[in-house]
N, CA, C and O atoms as a DFTB+ gen file, in Angstrom:
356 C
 N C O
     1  1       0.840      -1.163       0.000
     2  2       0.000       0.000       0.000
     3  2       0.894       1.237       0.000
     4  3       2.037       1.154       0.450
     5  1       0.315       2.616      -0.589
     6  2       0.959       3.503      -0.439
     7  2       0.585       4.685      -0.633
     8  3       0.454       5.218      -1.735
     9  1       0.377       5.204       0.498
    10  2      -0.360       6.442       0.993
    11  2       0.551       7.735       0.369
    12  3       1.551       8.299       0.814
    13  1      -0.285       7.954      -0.918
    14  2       0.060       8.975      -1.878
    15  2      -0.405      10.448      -1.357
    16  3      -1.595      10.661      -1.590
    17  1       0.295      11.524      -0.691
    18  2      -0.122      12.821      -0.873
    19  2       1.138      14.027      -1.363
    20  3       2.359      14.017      -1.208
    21  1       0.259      14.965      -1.972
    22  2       1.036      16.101      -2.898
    23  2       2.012      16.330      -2.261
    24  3       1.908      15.779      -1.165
    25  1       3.250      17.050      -2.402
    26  2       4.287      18.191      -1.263
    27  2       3.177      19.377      -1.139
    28  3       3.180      20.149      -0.180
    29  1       2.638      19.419      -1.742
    30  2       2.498      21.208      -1.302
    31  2       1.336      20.777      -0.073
    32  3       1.104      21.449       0.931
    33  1       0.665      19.437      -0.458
    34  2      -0.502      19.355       0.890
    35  2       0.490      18.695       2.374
    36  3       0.174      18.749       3.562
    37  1       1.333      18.294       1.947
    38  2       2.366      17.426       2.981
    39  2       3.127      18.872       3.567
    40  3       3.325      18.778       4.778
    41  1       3.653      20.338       2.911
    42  2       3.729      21.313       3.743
    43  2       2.552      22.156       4.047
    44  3       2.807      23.182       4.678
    45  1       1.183      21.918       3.697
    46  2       0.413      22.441       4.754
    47  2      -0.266      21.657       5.462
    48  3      -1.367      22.049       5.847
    49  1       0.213      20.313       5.832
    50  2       0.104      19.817       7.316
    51  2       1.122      19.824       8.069
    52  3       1.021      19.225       9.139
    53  1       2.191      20.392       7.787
    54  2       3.404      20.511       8.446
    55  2       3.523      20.807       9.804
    56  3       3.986      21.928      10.014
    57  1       3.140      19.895      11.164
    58  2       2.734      20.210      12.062
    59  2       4.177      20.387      13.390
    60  3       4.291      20.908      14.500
    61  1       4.910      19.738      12.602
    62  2       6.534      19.547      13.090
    63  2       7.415      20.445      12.333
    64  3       8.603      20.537      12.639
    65  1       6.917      21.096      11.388
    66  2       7.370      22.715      11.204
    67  2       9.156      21.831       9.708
    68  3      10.125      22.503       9.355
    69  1       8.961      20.734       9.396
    70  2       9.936      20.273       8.871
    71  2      10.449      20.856       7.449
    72  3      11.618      21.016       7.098
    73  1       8.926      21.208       6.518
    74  2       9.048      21.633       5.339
    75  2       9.391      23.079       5.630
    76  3      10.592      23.234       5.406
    77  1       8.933      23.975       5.957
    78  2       9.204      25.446       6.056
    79  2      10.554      26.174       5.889
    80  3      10.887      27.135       5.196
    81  1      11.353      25.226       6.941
    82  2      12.820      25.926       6.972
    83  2      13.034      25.288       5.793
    84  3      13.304      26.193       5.003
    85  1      13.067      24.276       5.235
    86  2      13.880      23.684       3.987
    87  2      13.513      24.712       2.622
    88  3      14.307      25.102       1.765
    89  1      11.875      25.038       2.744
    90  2      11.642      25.729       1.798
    91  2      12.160      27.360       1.472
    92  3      12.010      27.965       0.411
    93  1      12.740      27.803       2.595
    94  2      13.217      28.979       3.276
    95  2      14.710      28.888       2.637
    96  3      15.229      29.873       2.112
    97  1      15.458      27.430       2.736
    98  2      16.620      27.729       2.344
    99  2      17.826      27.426       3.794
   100  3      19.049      27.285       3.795
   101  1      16.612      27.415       5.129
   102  2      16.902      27.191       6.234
   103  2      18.174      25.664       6.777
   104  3      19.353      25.623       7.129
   105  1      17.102      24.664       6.570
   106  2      17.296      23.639       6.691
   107  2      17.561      22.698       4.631
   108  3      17.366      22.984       3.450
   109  1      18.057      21.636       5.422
   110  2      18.614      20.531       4.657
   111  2      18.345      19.023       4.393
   112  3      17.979      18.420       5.402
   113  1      18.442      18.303       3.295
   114  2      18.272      16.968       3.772
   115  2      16.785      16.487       3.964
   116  3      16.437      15.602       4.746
   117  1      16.048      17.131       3.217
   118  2      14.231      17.194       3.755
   119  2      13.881      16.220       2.166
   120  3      14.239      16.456       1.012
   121  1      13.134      15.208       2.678
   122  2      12.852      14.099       1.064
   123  2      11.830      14.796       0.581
   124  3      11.047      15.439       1.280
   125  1      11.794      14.701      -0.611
   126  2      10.968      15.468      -1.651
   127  2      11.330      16.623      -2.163
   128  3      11.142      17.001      -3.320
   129  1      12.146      17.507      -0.814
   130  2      13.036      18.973      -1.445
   131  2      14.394      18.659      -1.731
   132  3      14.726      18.917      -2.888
   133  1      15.116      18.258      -1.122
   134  2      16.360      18.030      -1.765
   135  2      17.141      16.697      -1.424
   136  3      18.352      16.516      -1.297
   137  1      16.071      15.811      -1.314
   138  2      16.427      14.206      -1.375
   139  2      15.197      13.701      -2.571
   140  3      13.998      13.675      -2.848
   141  1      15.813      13.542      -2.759
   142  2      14.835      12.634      -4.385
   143  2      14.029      11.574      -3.145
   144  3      14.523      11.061      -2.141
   145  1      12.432      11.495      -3.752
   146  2      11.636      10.481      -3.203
   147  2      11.311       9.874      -4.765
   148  3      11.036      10.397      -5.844
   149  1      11.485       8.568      -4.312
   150  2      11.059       7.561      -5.647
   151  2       9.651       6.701      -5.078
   152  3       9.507       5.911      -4.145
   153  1       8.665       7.269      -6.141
   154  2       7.427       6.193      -6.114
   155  2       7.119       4.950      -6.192
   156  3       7.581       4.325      -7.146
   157  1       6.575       4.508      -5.574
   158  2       6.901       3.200      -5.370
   159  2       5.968       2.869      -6.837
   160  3       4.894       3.392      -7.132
   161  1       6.692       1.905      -7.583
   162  2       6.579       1.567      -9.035
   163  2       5.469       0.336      -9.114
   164  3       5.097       0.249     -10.284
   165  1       4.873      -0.555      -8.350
   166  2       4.211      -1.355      -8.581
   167  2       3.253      -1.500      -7.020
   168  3       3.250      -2.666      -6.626
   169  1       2.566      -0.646      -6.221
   170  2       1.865      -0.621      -5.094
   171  2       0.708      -1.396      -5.501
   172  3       0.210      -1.213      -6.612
   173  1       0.077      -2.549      -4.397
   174  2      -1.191      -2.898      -4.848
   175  2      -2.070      -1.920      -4.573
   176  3      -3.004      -1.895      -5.374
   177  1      -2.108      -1.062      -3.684
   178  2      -2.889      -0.109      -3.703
   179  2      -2.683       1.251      -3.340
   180  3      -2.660       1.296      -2.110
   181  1      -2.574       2.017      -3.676
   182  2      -2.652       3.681      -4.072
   183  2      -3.668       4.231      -3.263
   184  3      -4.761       3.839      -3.671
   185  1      -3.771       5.054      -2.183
   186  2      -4.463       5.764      -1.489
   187  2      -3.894       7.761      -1.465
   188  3      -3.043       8.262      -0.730
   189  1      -4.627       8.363      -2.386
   190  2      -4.152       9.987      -2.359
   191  2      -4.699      10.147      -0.977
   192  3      -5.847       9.807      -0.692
   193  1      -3.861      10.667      -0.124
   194  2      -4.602      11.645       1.099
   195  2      -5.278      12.951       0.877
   196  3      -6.085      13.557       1.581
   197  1      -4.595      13.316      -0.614
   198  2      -4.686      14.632      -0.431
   199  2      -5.843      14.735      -1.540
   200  3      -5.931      15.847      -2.060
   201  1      -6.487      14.037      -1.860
   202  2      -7.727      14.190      -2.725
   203  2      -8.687      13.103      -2.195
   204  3      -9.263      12.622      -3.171
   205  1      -9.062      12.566      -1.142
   206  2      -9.217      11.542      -0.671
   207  2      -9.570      11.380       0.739
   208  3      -8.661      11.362       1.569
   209  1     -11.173      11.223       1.215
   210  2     -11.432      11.262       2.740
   211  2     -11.162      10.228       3.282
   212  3     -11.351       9.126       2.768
   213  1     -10.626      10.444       4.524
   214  2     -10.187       8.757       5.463
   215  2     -11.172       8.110       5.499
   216  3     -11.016       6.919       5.771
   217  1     -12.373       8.540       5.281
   218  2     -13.707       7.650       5.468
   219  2     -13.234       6.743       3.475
   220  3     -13.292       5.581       3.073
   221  1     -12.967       7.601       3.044
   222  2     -12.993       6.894       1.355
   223  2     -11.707       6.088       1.268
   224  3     -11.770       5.102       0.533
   225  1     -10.663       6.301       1.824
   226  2      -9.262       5.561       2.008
   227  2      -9.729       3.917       2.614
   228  3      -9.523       2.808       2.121
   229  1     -10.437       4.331       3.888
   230  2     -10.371       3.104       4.609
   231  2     -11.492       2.155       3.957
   232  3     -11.287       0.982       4.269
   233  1     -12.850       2.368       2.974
   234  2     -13.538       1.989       2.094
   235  2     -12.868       0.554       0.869
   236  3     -13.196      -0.604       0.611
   237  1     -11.539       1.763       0.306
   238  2     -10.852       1.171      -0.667
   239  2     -10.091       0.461      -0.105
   240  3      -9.935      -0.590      -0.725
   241  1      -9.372       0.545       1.039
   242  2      -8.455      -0.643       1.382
   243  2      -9.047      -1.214       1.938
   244  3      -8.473      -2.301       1.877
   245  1     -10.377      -1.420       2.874
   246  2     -11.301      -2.493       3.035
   247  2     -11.643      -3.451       2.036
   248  3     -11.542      -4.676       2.092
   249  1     -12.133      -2.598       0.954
   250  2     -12.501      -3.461      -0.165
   251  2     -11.283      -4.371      -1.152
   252  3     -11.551      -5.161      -2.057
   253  1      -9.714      -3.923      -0.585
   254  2      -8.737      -4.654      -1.516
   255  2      -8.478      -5.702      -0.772
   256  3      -8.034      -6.629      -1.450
   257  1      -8.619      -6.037       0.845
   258  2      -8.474      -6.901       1.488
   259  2      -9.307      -7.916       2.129
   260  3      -8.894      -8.967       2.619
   261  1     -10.738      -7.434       2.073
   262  2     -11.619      -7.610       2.273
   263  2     -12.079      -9.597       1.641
   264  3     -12.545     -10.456       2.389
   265  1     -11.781      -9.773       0.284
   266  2     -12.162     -11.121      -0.499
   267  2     -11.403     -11.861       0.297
   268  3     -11.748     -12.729       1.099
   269  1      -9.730     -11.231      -0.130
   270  2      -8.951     -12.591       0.369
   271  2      -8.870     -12.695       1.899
   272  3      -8.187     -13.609       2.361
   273  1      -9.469     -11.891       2.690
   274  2      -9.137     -12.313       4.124
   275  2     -10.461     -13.452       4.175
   276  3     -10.313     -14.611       4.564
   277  1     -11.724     -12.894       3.719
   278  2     -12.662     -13.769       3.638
   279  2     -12.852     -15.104       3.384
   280  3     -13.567     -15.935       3.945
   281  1     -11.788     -15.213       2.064
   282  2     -12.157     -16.346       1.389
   283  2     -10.728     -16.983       1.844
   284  3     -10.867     -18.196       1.685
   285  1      -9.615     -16.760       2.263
   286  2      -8.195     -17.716       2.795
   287  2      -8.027     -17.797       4.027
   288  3      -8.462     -16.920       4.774
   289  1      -7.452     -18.724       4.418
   290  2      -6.494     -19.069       5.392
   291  2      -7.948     -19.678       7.061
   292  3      -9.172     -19.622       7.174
   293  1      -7.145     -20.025       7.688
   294  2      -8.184     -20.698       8.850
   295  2      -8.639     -19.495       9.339
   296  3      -9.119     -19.727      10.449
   297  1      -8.723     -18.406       9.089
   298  2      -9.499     -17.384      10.202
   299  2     -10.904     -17.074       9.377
   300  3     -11.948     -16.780       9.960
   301  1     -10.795     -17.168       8.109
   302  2     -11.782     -16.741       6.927
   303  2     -13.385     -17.338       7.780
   304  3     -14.381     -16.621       7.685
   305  1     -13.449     -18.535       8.490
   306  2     -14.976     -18.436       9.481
   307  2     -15.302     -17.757       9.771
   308  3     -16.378     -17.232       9.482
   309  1     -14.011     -17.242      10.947
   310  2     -14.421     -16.688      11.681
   311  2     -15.117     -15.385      11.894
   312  3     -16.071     -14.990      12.565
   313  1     -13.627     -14.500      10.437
   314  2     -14.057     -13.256      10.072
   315  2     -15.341     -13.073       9.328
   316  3     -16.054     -12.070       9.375
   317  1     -15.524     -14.027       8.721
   318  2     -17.156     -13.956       7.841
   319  2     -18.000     -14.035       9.240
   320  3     -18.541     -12.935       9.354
   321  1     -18.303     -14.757      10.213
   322  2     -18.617     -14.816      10.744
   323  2     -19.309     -13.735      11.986
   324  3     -20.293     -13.818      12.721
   325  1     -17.961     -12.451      11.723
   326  2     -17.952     -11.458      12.719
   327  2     -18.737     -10.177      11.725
   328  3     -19.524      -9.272      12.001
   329  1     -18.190     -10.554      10.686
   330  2     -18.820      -9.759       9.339
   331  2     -20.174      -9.689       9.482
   332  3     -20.905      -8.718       9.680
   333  1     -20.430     -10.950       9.344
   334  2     -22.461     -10.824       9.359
   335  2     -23.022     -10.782      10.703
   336  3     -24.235     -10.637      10.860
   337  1     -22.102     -10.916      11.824
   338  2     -22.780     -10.679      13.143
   339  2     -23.226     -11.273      13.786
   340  3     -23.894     -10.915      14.756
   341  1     -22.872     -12.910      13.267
   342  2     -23.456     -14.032      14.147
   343  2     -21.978     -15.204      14.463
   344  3     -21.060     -15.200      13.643
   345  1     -21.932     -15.908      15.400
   346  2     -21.069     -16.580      16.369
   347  2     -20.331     -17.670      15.058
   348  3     -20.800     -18.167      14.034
   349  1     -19.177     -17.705      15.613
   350  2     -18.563     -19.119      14.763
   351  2     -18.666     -20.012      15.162
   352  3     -19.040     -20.215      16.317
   353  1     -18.361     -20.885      14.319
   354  2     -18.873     -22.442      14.820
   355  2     -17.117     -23.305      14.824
   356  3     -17.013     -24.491      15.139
């Protein structure tokens, strides 16, 4: 997974004040301003923060994990189970 948001929305949440000085000329060494960030080239799933409500994020990665937790492995009862709201067997 990989929680995609802009620089310019990543310095206006800047709540640790990190982007500002770098953009100032201040500070150094800040990824995206003067450390190359490389995208990750093959993510199963892509979540923008910055165009994108946490209510709609957590939707889409519900729904990418959602089959195969259902349908694999020994817990898949149980979780179907908790899913529709009635007891496992």
């Amino acid at each position: 997974m990989w929680l995609k948001c802009a620089l310019d929305v990543c310095v206006g949440r800047d709540t640790k004040n990190v982007y500002r000085p770098a953009l100032d000329g201040k500070a150094a060494n800040v990824v995206g301003l003067d450390i190359p960030y490389e995208e990750p080239r093959h993510a199963d799933i892509v979540l923008d923060s910055g165009t994108t409500t946490p209510g709609m994020m957590l939707e889409r990665l519900w729904g990418a994990i959602e089959t195969p937790l259902l349908t694999h492995g020994p817990w898949g009862a149980r979780v179907r189970a908790q899913a529709m709201g009635v007891a496992a067997k």
